[in-house]
C-alpha positions in Angstrom: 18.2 7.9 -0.8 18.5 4.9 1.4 16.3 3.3 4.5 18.3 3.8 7.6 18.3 1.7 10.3 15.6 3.5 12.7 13.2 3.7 9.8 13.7 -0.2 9.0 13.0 -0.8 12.7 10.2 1.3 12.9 8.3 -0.3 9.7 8.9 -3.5 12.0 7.6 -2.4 14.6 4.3 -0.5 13.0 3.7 -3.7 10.7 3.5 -6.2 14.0 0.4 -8.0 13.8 -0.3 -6.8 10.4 2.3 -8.2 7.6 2.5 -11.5 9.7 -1.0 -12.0 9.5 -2.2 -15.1 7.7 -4.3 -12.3 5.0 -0.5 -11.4 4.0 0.6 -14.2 4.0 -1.8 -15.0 1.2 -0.7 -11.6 -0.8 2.3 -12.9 -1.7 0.5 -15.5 -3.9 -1.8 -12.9 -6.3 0.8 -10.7 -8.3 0.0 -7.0 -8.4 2.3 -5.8 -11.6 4.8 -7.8 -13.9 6.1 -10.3 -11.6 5.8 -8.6 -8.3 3.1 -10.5 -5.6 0.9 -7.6 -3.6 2.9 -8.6 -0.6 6.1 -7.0 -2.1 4.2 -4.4 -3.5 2.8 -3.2 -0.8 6.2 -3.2 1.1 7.5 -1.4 -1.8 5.2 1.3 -0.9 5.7 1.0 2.2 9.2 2.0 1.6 9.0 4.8 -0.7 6.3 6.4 1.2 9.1 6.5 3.9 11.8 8.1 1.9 9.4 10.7 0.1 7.9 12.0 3.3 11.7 12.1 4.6 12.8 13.6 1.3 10.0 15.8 1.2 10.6 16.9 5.2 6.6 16.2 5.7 7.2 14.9 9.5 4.1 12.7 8.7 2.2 10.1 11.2 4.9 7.6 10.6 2.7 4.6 11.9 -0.4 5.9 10.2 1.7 6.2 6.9 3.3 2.6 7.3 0.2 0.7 8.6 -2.2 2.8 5.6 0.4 2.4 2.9 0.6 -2.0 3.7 -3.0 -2.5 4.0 -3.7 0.4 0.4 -4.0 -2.9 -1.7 -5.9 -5.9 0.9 -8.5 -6.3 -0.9 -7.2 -10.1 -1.0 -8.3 -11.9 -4.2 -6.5 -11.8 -7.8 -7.1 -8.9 -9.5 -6.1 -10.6 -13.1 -8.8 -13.7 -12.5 -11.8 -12.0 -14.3 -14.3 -15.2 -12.8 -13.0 -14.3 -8.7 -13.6 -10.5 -8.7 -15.9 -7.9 -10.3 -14.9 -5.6 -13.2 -13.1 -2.3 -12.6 -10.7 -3.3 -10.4 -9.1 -0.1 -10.5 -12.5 1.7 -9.5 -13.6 -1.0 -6.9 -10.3 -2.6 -4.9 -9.6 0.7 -2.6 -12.9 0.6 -0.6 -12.6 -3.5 -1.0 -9.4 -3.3 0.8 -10.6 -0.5 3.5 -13.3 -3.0 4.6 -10.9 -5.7 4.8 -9.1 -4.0 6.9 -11.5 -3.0 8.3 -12.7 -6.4 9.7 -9.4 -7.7 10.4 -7.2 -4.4 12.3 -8.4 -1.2 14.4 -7.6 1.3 11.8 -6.8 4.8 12.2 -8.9 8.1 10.5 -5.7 8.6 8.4 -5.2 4.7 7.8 -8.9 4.7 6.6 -8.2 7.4 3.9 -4.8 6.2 2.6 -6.6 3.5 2.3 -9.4 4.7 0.3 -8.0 7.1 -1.9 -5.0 5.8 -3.2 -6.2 5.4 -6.4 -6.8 9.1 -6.7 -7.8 10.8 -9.2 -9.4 7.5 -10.8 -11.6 7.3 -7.5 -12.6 10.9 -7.9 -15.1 11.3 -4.6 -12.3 9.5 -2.4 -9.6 12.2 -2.2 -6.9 12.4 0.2 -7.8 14.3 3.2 -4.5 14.0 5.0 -0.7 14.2 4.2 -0.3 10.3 4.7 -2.9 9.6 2.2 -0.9 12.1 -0.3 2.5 10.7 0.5 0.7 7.0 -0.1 -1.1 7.7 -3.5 1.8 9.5 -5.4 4.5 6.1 -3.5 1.8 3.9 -5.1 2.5 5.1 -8.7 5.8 5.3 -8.5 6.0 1.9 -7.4 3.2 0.7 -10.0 5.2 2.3 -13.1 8.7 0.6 -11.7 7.2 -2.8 -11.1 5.2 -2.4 -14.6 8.8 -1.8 -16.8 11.0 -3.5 -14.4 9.4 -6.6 -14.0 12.0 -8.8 -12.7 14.3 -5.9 -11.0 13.8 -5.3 -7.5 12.9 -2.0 -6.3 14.9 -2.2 -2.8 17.4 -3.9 -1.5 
């Protein structure tokens, strides 16, 4: 399954003001798995959160699940550098992220709990309380595992 053209548009649209900020920007400089930068994992999510709810016929918040599936990994700092960032990334970066976001955008109810729980079930108390959030934690490991063994294969396009 493919993006069409209204989807592509309305990611644009949704991500105004948020993946042209100067805080994305400086995603696509820390890399998230293999050889991928958080930027293009987080559009990678982005994407497959779009086909799986369209797949999956979940008529979801679309803007919610765009703007909550970019901003899942802002936590802004380099995961791998051990001196920048405290241990258990894993654990810590969801509610790191959620109050970056936090400062920087106007975020929804549904935006805040993609946000936070997209680690689930390694965040145990932080579950997904909305479809969005659901849709956004099961796109973020599928993207993880692809970007993990395929480390120099694009995922779209």
């Amino acid at each position: 399954m493919k993006m069409n053209a209204n989807d592509e548009r309305g990611i644009l649209q949704y991500l105004r003001g948020v993946s042209d900020t100067e805080e994305a920007a400086r995603m696509k400089g820390f890399v998230q798995h293999g050889h991928i930068s958080t930027y293009q994992h987080v559009m990678n999510v982005v994407e497959m959160s779009c086909l799986l709810d369209r797949a999956l016929h979940l008529h979801s918040d679309r803007k919610s699940l765009v703007r909550g599936a970019f901003l899942h990994d802002f936590y802004l700092y380099d995961w791998h550098d051990r001196s920048v960032h405290a241990r258990l990334h894993g654990f810590r970066h969801p509610l790191t992220a959620l109050t970056n976001a936090r400062k920087r955008f106007v975020l929804s109810p549904k935006e805040e709990n993609i946000i936070e729980s997209h680690m689930w079930p390694l965040t145990l108390t932080h579950l997904p309380r909305c479809r969005e959030a659901v849709v956004v934690c099961l796109a973020d490991k599928i993207c993880a595992l692809y970007e993990t063994v395929h480390r120099d294969k694009a995922m779209f396009r």
